[in-house]
Backbone as CSV, one residue per row, in Angstrom:
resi,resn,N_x,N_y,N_z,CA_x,CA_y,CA_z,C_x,C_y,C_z
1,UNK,88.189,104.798,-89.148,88.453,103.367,-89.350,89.610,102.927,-88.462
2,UNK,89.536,102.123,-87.681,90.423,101.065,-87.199,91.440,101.355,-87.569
3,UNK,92.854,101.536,-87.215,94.478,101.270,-87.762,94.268,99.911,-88.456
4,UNK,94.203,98.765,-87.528,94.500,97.064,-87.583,93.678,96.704,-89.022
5,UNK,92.126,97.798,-89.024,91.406,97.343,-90.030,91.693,97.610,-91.324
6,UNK,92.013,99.169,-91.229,92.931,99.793,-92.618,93.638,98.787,-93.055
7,UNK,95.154,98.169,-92.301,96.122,97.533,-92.535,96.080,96.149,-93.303
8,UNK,94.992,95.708,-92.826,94.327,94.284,-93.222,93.910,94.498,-94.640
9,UNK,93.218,95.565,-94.642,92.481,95.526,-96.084,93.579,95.893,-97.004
10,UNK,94.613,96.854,-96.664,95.601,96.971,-97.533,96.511,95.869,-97.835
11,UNK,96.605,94.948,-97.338,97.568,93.699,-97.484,96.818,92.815,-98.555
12,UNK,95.635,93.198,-98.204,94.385,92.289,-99.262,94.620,92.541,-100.918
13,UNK,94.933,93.638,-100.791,94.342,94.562,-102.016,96.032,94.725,-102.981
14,UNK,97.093,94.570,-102.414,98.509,94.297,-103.039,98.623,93.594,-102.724
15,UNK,98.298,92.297,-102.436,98.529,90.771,-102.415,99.887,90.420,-101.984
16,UNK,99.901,89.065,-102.113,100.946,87.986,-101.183,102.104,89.043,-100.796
17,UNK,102.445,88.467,-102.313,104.538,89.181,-102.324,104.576,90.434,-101.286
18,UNK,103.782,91.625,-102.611,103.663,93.223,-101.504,103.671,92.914,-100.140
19,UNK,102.859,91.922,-99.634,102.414,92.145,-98.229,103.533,91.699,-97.443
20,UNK,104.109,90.729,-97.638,105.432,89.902,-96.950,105.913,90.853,-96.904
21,UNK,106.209,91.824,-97.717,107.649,93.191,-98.030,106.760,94.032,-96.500
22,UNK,105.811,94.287,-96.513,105.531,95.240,-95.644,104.910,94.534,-94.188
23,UNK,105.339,93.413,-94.300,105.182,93.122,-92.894,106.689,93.018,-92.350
24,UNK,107.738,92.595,-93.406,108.944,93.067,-93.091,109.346,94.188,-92.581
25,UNK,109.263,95.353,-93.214,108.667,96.626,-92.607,108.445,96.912,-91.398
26,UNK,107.321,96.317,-91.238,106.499,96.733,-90.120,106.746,95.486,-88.721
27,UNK,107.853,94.876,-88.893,108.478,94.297,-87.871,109.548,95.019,-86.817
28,UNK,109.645,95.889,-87.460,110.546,97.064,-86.558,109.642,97.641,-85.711
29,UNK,108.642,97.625,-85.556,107.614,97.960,-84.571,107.615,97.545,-83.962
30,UNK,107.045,98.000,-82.571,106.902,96.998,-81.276,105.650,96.238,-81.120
31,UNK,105.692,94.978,-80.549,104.370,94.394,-80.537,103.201,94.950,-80.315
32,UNK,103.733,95.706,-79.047,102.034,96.124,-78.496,102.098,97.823,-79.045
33,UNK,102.899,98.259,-79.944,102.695,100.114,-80.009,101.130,100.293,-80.480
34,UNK,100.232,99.786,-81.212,98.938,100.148,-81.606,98.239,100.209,-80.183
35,UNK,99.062,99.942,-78.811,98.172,100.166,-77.580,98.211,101.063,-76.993
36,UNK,99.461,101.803,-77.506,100.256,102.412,-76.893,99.597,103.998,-76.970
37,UNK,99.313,104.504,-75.681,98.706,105.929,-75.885,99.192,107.229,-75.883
38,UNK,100.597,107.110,-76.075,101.399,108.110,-76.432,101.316,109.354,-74.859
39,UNK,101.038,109.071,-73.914,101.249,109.550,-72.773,100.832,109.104,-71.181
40,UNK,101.920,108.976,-70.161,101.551,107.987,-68.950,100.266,107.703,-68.167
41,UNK,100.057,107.117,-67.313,98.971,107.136,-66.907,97.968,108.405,-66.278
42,UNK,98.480,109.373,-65.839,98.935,110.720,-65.111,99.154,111.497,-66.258
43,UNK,99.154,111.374,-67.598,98.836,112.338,-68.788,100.345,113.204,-68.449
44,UNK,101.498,112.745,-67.596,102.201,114.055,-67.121,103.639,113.947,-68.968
45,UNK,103.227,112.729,-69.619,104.363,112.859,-70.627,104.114,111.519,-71.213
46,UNK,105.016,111.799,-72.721,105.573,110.379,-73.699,105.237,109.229,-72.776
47,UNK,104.447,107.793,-73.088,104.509,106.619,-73.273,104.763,105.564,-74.134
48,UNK,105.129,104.581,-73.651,104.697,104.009,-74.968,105.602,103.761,-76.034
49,UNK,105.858,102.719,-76.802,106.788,102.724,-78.178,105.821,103.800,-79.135
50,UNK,107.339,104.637,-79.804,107.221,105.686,-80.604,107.869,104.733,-81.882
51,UNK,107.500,104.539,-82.924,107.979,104.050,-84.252,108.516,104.862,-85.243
52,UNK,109.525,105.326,-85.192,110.282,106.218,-86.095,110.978,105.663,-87.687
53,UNK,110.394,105.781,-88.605,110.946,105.333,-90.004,111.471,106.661,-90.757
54,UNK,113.361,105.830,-90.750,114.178,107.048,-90.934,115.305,106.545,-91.914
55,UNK,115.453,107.848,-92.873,116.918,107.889,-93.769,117.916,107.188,-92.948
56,UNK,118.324,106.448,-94.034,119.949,105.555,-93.157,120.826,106.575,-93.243
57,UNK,120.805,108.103,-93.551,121.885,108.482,-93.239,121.679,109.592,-91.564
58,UNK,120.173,109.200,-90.840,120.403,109.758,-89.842,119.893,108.669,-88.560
59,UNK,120.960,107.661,-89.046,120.945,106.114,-87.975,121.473,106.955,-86.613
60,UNK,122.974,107.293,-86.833,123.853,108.040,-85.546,123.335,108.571,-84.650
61,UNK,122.371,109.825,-85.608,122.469,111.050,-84.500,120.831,110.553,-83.978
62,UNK,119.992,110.319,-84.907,119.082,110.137,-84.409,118.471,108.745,-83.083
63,UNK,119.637,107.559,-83.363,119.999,106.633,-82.385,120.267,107.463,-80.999
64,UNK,121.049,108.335,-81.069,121.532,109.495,-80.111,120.319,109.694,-79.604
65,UNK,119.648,110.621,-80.269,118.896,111.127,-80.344,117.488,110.363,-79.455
66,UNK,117.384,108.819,-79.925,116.719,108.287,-79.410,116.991,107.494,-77.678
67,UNK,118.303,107.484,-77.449,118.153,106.918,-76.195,118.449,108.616,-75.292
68,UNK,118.108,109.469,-76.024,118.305,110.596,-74.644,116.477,111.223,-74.868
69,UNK,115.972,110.296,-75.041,114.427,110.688,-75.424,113.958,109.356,-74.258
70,UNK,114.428,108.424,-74.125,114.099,107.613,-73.635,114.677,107.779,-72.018
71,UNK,115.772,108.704,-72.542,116.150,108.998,-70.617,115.355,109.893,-70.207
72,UNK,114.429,110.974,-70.674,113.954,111.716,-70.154,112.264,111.506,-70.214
73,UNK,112.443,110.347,-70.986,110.927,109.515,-70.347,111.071,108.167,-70.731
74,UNK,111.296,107.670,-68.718,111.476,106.177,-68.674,110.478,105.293,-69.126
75,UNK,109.245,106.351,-69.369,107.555,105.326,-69.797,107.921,104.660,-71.305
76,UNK,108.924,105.838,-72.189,109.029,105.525,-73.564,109.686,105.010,-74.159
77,UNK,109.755,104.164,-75.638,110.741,103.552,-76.134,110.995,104.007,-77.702
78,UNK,112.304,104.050,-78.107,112.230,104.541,-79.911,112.545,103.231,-80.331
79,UNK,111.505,102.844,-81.262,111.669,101.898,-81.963,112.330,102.617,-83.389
80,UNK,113.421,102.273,-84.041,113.667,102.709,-85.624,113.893,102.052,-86.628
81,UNK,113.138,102.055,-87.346,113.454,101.355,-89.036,114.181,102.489,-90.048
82,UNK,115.396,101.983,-89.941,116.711,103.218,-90.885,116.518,102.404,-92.291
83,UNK,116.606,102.877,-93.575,116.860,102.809,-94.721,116.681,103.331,-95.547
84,UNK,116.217,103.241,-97.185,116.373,104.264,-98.075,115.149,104.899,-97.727
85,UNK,115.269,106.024,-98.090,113.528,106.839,-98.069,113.049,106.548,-98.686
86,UNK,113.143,105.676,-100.454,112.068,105.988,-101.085,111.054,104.673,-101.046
87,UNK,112.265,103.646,-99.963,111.622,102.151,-99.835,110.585,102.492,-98.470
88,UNK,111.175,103.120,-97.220,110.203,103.456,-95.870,108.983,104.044,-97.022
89,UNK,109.026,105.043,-98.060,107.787,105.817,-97.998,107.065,105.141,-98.468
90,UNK,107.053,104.271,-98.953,106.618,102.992,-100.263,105.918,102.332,-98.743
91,UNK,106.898,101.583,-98.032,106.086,101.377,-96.820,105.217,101.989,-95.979
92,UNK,105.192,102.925,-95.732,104.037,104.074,-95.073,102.772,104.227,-96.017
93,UNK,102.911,104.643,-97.150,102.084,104.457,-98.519,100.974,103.548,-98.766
94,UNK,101.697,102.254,-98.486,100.952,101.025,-98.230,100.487,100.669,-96.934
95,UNK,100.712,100.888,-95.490,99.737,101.418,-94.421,100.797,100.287,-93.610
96,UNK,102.440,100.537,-93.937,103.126,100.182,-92.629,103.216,100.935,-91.250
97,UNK,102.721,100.393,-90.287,102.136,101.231,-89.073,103.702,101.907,-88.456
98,UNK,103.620,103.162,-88.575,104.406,103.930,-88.176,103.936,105.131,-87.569
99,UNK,105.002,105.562,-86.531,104.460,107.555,-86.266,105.318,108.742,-86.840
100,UNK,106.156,108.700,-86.745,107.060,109.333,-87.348,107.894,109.084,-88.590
101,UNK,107.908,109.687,-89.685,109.142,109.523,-91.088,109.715,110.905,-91.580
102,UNK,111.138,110.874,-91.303,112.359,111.678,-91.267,112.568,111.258,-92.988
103,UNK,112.595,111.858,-93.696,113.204,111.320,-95.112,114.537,112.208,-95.501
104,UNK,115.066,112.004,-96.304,116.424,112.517,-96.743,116.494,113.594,-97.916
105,UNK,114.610,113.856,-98.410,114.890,114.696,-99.608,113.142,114.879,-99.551
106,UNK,112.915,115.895,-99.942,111.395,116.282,-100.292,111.044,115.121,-100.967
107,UNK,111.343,114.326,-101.977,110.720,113.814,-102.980,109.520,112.533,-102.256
108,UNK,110.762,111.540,-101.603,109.829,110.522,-100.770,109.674,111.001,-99.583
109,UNK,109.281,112.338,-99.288,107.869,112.561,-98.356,106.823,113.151,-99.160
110,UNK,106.851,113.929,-100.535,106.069,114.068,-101.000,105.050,112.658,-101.551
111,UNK,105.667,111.980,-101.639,105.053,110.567,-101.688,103.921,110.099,-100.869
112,UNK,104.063,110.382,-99.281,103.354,110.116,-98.244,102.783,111.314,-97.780
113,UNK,102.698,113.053,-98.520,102.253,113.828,-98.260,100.518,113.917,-99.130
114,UNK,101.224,113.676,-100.152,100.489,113.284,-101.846,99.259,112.668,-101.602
115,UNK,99.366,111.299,-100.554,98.379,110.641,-99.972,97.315,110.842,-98.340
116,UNK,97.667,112.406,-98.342,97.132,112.667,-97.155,97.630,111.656,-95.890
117,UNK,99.201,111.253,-95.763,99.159,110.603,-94.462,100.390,110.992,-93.264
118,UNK,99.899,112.316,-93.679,101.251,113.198,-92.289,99.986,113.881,-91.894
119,UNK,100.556,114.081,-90.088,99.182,114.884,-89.619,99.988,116.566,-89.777
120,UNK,99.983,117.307,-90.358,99.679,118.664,-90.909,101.569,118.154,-92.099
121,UNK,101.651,119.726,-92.168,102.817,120.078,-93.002,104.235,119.532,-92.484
122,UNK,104.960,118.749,-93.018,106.385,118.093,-92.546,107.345,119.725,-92.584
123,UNK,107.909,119.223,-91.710,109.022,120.487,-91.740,110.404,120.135,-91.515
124,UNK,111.169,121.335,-92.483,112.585,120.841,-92.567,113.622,120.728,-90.948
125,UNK,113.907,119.702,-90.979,115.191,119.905,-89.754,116.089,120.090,-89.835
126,UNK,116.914,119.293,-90.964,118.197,119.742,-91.070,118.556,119.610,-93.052
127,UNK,119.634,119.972,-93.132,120.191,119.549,-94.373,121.708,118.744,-94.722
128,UNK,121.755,118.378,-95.875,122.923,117.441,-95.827,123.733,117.784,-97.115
129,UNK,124.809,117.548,-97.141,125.361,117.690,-98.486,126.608,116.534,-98.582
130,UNK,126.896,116.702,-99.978,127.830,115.168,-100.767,128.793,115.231,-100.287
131,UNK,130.228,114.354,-100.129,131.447,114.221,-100.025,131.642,112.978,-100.925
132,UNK,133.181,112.802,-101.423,133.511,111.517,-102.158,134.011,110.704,-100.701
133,UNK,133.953,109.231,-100.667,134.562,108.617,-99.893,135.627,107.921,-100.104
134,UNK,136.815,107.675,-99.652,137.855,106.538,-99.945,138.027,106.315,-99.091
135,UNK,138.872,105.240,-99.009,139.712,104.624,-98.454,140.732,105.523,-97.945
136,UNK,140.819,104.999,-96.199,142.057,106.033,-95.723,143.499,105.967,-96.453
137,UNK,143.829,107.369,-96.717,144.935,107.428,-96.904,144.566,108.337,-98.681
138,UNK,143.146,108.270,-99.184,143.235,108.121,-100.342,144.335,107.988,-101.166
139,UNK,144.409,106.472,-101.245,145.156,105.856,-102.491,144.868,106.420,-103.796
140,UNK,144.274,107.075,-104.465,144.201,106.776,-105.645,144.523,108.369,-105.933
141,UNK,144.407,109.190,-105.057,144.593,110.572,-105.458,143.699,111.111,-105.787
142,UNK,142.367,110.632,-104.954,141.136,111.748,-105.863,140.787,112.675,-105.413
143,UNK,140.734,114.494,-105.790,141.244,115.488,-105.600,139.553,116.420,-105.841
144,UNK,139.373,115.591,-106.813,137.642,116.263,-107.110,137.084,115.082,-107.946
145,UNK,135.262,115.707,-108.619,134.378,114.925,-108.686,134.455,114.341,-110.465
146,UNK,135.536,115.622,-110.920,136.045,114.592,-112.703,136.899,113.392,-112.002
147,UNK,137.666,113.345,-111.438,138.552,112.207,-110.720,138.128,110.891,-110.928
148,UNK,136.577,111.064,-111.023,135.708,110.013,-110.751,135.520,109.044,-111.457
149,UNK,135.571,110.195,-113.247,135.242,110.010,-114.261,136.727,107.975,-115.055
150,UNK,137.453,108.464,-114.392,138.859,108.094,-115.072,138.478,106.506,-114.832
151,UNK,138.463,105.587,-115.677,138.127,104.121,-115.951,138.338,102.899,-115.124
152,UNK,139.718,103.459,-114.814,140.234,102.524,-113.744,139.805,102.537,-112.452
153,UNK,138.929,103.379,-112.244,138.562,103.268,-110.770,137.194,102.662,-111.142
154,UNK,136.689,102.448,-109.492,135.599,101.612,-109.287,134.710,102.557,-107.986
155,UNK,134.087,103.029,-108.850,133.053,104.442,-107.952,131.425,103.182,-107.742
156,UNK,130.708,103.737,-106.905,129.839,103.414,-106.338,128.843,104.581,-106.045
157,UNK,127.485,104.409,-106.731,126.489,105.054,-105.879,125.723,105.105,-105.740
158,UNK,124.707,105.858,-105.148,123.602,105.365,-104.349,122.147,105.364,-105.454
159,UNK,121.381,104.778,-105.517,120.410,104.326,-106.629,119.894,105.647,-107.159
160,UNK,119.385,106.111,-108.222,118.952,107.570,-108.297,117.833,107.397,-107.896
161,UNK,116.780,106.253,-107.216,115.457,106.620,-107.055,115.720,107.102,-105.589
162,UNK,116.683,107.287,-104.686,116.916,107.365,-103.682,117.824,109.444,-103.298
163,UNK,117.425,109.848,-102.621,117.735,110.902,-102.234,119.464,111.234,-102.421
164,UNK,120.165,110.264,-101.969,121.876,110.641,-102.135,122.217,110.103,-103.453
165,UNK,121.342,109.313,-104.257,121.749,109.175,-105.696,121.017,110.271,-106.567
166,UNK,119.847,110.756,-106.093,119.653,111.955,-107.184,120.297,112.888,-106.632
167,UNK,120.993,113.259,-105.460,121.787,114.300,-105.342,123.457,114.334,-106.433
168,UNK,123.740,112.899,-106.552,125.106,112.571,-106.872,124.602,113.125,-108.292
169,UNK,123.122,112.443,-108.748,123.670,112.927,-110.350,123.359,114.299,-110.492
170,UNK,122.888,115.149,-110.113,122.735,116.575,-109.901,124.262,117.248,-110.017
171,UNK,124.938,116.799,-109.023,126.310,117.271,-108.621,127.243,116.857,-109.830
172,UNK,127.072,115.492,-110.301,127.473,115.846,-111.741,127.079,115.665,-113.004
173,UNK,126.148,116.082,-113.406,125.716,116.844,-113.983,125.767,118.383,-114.438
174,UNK,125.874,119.021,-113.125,127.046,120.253,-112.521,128.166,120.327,-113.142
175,UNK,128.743,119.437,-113.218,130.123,119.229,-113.429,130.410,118.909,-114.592
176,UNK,129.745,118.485,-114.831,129.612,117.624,-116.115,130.534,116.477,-116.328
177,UNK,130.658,115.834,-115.317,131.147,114.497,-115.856,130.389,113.314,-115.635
178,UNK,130.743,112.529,-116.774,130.479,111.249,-116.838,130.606,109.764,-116.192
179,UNK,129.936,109.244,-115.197,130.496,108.428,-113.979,130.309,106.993,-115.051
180,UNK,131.003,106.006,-115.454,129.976,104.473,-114.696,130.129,103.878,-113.832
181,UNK,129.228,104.103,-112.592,129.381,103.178,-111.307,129.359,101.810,-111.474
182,UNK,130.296,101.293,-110.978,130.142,99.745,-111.032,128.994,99.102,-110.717
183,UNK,128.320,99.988,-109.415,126.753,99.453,-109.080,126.303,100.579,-108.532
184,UNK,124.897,100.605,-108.413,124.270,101.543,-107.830,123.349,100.928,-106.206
185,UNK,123.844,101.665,-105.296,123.347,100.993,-104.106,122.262,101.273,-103.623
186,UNK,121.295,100.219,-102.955,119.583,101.176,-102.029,120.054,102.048,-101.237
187,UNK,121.095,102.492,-100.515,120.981,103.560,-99.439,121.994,104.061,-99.590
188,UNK,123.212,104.879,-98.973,124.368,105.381,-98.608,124.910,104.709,-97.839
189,UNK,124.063,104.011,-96.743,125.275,103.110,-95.817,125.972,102.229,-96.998
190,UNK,124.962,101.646,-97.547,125.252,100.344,-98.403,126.255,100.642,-99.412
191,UNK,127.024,101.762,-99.773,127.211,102.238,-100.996,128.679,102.748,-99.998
192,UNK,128.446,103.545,-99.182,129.722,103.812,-97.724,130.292,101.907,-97.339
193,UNK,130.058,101.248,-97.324,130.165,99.965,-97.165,131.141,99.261,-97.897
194,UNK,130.793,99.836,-99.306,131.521,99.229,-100.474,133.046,99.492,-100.300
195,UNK,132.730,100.977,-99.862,134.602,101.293,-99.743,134.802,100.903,-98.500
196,UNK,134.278,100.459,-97.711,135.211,100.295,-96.154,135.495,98.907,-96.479
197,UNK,134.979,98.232,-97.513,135.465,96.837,-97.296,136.549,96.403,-98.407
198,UNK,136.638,97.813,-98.893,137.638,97.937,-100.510,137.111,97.134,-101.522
199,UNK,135.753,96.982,-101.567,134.989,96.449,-102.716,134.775,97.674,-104.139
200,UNK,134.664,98.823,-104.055,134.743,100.275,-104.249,136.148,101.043,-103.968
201,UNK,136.877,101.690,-105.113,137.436,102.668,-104.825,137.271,104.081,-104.156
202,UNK,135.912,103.975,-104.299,134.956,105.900,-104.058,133.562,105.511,-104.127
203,UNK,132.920,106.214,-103.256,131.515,106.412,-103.565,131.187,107.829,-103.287
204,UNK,129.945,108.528,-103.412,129.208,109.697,-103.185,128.773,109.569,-102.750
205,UNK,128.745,109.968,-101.006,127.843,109.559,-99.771,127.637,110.927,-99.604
206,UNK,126.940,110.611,-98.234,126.675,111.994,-97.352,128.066,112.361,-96.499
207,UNK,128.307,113.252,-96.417,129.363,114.506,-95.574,129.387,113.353,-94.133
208,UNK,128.088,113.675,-93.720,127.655,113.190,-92.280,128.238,111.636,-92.383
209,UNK,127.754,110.336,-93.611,128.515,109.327,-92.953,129.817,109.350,-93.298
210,UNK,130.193,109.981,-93.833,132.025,109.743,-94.013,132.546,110.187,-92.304
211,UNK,131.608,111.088,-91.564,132.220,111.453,-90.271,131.971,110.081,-89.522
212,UNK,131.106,110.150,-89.686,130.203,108.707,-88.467,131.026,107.540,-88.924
213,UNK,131.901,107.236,-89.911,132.861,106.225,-90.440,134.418,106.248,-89.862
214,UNK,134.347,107.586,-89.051,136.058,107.722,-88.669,136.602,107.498,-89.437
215,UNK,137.863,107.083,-88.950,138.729,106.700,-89.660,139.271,105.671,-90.400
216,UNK,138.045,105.012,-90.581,137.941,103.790,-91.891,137.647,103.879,-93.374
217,UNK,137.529,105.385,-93.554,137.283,105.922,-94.577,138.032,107.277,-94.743
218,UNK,138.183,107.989,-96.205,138.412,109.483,-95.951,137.825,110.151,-96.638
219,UNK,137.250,111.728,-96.317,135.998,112.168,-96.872,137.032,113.292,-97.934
220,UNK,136.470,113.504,-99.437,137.082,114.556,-100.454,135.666,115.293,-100.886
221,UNK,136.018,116.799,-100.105,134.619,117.873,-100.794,134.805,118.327,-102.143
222,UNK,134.294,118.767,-102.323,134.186,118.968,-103.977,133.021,120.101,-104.424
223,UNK,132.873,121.285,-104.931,132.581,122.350,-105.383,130.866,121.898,-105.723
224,UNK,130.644,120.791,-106.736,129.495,120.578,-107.221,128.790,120.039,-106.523
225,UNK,128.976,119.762,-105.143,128.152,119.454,-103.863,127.285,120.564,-103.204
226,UNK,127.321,121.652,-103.461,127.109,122.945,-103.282,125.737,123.348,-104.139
227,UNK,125.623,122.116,-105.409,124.582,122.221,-105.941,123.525,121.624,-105.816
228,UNK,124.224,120.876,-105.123,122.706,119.064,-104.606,122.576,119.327,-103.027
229,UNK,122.384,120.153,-102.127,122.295,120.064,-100.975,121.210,119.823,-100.493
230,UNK,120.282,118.514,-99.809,119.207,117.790,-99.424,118.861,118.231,-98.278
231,UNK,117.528,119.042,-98.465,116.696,119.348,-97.442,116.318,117.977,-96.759
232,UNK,116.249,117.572,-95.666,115.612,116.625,-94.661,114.168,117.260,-94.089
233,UNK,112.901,116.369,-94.315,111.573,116.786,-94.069,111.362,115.731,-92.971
234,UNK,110.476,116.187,-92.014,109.688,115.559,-90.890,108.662,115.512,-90.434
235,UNK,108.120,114.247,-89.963,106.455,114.419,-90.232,105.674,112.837,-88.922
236,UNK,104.776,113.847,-88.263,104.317,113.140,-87.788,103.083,112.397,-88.486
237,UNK,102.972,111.037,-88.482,102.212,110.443,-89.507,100.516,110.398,-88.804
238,UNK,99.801,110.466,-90.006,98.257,110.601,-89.739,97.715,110.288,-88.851
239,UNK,98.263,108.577,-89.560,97.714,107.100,-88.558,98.586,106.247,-87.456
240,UNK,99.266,107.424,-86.897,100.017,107.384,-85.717,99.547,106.340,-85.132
241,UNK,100.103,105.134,-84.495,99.786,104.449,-83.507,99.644,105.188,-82.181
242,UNK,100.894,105.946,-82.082,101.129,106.958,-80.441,100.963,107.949,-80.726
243,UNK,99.948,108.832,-81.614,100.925,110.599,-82.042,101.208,111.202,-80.343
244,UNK,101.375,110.968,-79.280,101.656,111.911,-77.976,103.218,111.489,-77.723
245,UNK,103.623,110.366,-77.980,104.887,110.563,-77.695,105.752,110.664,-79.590
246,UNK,104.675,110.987,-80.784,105.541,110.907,-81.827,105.862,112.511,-81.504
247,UNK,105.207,112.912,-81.220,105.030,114.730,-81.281,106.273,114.982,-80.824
248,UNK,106.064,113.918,-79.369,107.337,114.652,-78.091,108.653,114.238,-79.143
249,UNK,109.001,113.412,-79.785,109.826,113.057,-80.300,110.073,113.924,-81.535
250,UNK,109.254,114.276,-82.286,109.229,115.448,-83.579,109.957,116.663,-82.570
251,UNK,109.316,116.834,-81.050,109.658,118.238,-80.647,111.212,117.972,-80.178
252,UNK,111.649,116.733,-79.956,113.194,116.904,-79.582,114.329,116.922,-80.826
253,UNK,113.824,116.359,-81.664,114.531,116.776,-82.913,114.614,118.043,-83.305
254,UNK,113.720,119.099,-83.793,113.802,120.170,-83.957,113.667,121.212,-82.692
255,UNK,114.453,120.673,-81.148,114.646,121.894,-80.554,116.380,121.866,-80.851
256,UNK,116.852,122.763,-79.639,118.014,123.334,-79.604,119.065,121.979,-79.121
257,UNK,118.575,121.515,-78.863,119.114,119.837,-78.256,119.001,119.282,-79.175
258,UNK,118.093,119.095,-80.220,118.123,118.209,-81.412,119.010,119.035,-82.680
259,UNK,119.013,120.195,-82.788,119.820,120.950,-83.829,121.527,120.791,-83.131
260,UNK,121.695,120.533,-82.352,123.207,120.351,-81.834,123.475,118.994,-82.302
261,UNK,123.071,118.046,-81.483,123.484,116.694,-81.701,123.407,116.102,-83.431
262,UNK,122.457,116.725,-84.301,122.470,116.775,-85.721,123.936,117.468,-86.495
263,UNK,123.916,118.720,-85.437,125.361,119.745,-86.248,126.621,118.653,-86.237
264,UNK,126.332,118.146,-84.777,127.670,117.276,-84.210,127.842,116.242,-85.623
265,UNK,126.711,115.813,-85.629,126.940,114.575,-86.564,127.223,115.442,-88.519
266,UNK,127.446,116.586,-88.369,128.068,117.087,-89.817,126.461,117.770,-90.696
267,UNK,125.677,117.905,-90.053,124.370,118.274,-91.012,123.925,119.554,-90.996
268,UNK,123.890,119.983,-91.838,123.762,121.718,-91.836,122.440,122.290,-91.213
269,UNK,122.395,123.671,-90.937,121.275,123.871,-90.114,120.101,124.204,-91.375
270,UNK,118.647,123.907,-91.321,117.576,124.057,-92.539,118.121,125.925,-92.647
């Protein structure tokens, strides 16, 4: 069946609202990628917009990642839609045209595995683990993850349907303490955000963005992070618009060039 035709009928079938959400989505795409044949005219490499839908916590490296993919083939372009995983998989699910989805935790790729729409088995690239965030200088003295617990502060974190919020409650849970977040955020940037703008005393992000934050933030490790550590899965998708340049792009992530520029950015090796 048709990509364009699939897509149509699925917009039909979850009506108005759904569909607006996933044409939102699917605006991070490039106009013409459904033309796009994923290798040059001369078959010699990558063409073409590659559509990558990825965890906001691997915007950095994989941005990186994407314009040194694009230097070594001038035919190609990375298009990326960064945000929570469990909202991209929700989009893929529903037949937002993508080639590639990087997620932040087995759970929302099992989502899009569940439905037969990765072309074979996703495989791990890297892994990630928790840090608390503050404010430079940490003002408040927070030393570990009971710290958290104490009333007067104003902790932040990331939604539990989302990969860095079921890691947070894992970690304490571990611990056994008792958080109430003032709010719970869709992603980690959004939740990393809170404290850079001192809306939040602390949140439970990823390791990796407290680095990618410099010194507008300061990162506190903590023991029960050791228990939530998030496998990252990767997967070239079924109904690939390009699968020839999603592949080339799956293959620069998991070579020796893609496991560096990931380490750089704080992410452990799978």
């Amino acid at each position: 069946m048709p990509r364009s035709a699939a897509w149509t009928r699925r917009l039909r079938r979850i009506g108005a609202p759904a569909a607006g959400a996933l044409l939102a989505l699917s605006a991070c795409s490039a106009p013409g990628s459904e033309a796009d044949p994923g290798a040059g005219a001369d078959g010699a490499g990558p063409a073409g917009t590659v559509t990558v839908f990825a965890a906001a916590s691997l915007k950095e490296s994989f941005t990186e990642l994407g314009e040194r993919f694009e230097k070594s083939h001038p035919g190609a372009r990375v298009a990326f839609n960064f945000g929570g995983s469990d909202t991209l998989a929700a989009g893929i699910a529903n037949g937002a045209p993508a080639d590639v989805f990087a997620a932040a935790g087995p759970t929302p790729m099992k989502l899009v595995t569940d439905q037969g729409l990765t072309d074979g088995a996703p495989s791990t690239f890297a892994r990630n683990r928790l840090e608390i965030a503050t404010a430079p200088g940490n003002p408040h003295r927070i030393d570990s993850l009971q710290d958290l617990a104490d009333p007067g502060l104003k902790v932040v974190l990331c939604d539990t349907t989302v990969p860095c919020g079921a890691a947070a409650r894992t970690a304490l849970t571990a611990g056994g303490v008792d958080v109430s977040p003032a709010s719970y955020e869709r992603d980690v940037k959004s939740a990393l955000t809170k404290v850079r703008l001192k809306e939040a005393d602390a949140a439970v992000v990823y390791r990796t963005d407290v680095r990618a934050a410099g010194d507008t933030v300061e990162g506190v490790e903590f023991p029960e992070a050791g228990r939530a550590v998030n496998d990252y899965p990767l997967a070239v998708l079924d109904n690939a618009p390009n699968p020839g340049a999603a592949e080339a792009f799956v293959r620069l992530v998991t070579s020796a060039e893609g496991r560096k520029v990931l380490g750089e950015a704080g992410f452990l090796a799978p």
